[in-house]
Structures are given as C-alpha cells and as structure tokens.
C-alpha positions as CSV (number, residue, x, y, z in Angstrom):
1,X,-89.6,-108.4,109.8
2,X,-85.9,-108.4,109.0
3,X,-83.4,-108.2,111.9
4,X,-79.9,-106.8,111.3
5,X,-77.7,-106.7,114.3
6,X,-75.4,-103.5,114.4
7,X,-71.8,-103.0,115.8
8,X,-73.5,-102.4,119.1
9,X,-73.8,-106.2,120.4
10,X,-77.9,-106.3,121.4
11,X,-78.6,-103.5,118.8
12,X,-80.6,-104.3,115.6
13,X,-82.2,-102.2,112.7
14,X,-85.4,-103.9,112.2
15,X,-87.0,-103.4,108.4
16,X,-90.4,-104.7,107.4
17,X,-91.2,-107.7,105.2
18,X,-94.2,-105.5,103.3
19,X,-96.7,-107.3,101.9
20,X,-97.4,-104.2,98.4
21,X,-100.9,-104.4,96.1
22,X,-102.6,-101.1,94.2
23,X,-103.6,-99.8,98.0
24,X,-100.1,-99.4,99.2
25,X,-98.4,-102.2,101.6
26,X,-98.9,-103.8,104.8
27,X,-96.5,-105.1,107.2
28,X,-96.0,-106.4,110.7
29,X,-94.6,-103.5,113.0
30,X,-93.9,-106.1,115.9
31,X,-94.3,-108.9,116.7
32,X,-93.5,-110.6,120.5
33,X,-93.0,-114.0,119.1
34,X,-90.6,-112.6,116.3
35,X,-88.5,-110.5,119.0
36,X,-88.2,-113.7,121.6
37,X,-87.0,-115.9,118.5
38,X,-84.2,-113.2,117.9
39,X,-83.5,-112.4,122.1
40,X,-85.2,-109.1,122.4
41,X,-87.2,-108.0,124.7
42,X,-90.6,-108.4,123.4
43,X,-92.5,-106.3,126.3
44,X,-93.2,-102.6,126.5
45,X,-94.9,-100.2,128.9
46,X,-95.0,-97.2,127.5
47,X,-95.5,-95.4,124.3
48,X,-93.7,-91.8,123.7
49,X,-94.2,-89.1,120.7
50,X,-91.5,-86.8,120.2
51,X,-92.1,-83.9,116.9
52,X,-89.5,-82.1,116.1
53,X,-89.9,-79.2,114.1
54,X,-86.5,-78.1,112.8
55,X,-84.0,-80.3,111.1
56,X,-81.1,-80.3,112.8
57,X,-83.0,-80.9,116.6
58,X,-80.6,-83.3,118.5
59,X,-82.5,-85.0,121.6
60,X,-80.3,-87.2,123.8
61,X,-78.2,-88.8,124.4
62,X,-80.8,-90.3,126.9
63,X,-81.1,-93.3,129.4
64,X,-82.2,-95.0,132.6
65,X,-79.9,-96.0,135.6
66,X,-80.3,-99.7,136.7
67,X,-82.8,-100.5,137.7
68,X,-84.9,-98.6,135.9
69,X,-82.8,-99.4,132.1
70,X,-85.0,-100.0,129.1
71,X,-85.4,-101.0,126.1
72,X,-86.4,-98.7,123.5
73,X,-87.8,-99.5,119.9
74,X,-87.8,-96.3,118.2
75,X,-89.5,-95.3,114.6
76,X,-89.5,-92.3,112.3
77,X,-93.6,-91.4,111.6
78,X,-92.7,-88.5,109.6
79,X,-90.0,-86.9,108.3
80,X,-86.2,-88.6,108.7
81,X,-84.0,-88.8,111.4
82,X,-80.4,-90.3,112.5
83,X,-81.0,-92.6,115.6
84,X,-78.3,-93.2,117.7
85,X,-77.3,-95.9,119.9
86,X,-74.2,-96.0,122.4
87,X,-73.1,-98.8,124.6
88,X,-72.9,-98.2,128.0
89,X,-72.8,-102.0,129.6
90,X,-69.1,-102.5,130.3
91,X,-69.1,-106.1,130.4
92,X,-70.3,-105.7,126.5
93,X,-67.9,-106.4,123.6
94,X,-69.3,-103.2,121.8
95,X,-68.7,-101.2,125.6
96,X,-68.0,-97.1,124.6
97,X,-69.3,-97.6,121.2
98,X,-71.9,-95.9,119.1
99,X,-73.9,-96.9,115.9
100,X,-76.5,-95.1,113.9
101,X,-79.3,-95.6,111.2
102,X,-81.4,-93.3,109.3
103,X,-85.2,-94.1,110.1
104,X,-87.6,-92.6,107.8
105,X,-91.4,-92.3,107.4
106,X,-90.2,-93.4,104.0
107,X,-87.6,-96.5,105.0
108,X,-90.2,-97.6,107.9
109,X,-87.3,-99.1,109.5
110,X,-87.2,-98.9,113.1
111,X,-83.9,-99.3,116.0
112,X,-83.8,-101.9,118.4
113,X,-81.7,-99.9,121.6
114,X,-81.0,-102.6,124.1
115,X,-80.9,-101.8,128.5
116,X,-77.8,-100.4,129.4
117,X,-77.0,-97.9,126.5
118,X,-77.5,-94.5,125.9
119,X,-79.9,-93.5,122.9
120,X,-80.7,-89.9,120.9
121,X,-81.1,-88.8,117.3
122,X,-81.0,-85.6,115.5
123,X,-83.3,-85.0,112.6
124,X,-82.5,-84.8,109.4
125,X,-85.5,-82.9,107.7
126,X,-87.9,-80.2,109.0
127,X,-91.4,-81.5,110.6
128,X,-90.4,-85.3,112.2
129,X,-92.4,-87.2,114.8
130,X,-90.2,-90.1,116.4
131,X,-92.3,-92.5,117.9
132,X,-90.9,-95.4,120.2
133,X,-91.9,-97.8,122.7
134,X,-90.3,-98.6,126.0
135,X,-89.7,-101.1,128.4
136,X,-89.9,-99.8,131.9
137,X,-91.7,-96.5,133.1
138,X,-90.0,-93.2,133.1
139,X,-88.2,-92.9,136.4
140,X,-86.9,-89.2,136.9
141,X,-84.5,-90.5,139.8
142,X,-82.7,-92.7,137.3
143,X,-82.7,-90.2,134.3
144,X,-79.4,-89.5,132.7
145,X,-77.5,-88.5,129.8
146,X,-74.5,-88.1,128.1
147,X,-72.8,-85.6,125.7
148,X,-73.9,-85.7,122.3
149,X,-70.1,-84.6,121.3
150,X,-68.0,-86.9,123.3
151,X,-64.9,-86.4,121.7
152,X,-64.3,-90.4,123.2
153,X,-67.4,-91.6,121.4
154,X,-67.1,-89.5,118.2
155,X,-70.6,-89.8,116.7
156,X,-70.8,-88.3,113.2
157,X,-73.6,-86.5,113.3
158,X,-74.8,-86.0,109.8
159,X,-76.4,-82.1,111.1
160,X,-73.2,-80.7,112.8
161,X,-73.2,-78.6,114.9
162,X,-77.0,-79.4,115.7
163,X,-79.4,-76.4,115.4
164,X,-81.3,-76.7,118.2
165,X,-80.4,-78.9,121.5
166,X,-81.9,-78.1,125.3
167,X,-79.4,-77.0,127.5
168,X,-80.0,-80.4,130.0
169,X,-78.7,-82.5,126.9
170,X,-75.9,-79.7,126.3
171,X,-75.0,-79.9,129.9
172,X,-74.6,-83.7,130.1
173,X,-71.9,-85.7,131.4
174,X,-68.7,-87.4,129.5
175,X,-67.7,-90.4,128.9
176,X,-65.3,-90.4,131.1
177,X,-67.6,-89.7,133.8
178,X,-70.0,-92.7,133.6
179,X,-70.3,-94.9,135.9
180,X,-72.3,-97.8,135.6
C-alpha cells in the first residue's frame, strides 16, 4: 500500500500497490502491520455499507464525542465519491481544516480519517456504495455533526448545492459551535 499524508496532520489517502496479470490485479486492502509501521490505528470494530443512489447525496459531516472517537477507513465499492475529512482536535496543527479525495471503484484508493475529526462525502456519480471500517462501536449518545457549508471551513464541494442531504446533517452545528 502507498500512504500519502494530507493537510489534515493524521490523515492519509492510502492507494494500492496492485499486483496486474490477464485476470485483472490483486492488492492488499490492509494490512495491521503496514498501518502500525506508519502510526495508524490498525484495529477496527465495525464494518458499515452506505449506497447512495443519486449523485450529488452529501452524508455528514459525521463524528463521535470522546470517548467514543474513531477512526474511520473509508472506500468507494462502486461508483465515485468526494470524501471529506475535517479536523476537529484543537491541539492539532491542521485544527479547523478540511481535506478531500476522490475515491473511486475505479481509483481503489481509500481515506484514512483519524479520532477527533469530523468525516462526510458527497457522491459524485449515480449508484455508489461507500464502504468503511471503524474503530469503536456506534454510540448514539456521542453522535454529532457539523455543517456541510461552514462558511469557516469552506469545503469545495465538487456537487454544489448537494441534491439530496437529510435534514439532521442540514440541521447541524457550526464551527463556531464545537466544543471539544
């Protein structure tokens, strides 16, 4: 696997190292001994599915209160999608900033969201399963969120405005208004 660290310190796109013949190509997905080597959390608990049948679906932006954080390692199964990471760990040099990558059944890259920051994506093509593994268990007492248009965070959303969002994500808090 190849790690690439992004502007959000902890944060890395991680691409595969395929191994290609006539049948197609095989690479490692994960590894735990790769992810310690590199600092990442190389445990996970849970495994969600997420399809998403219109482009322009924004989920998020989602995370865990302490101490219920997690890690999340997120891949595209089908389709494309623009994941999103934003830091939320105000002791962090990266602290109230964002950075994306497009995963793709196609790319078969996956994002590395480290504890402590908030995480979403929209999709970028009709049809797209997101599948991503997590650290700790979903705890609905620690669930939170934060606006997908924080004007403070600016993401550039490649689908704007988004074509379908749920009203909880609409709803969700600023900025402004975290506290860690």
């Amino acid at each position: 696997m190849i790690f690439t660290e992004l502007s959000v310190a902890g944060a890395f796109l991680i691409d595969l190292d395929p191994h290609a013949d006539e049948r197609g190509l095989f690479a490692r997905a994960f590894c735990a001994r790769e992810f310690a080597e590199h600092g990442l959390k190389d445990t996970f608990v849970q495994a969600n599915f997420s399809h998403n049948i219109h482009r322009g679906t924004l989920r998020g932006l989602h995370y865990q209160r302490a101490p219920h954080a997690e890690v999340k390692l997120v891949r595209c199964a089908r389709g494309a999608l623009f994941d999103v990471v934003v830091d939320l760990r105000p002791d962090s040099p990266s602290y109230g900033r964002w950075a994306g990558a497009e995963l793709s059944a196609d790319n078969h890259c996956a994002l590395y969201v480290p504890e402590g920051c908030a995480h979403g994506f929209e999709t970028l093509v009709d049809d797209t399963d997101a599948f991503y593994l997590v650290s700790a268990f979903y705890a609905s007492g620690a669930e939170a969120g934060m606006r997908w248009d924080d004007p403070q965070i600016a993401i550039d959303w490649p689908v704007y405005p988004p074509v379908l969002i749920s009203p909880k994500d609409a709803a969700a808090s600023l900025f402004k208004e975290y506290a860690p």
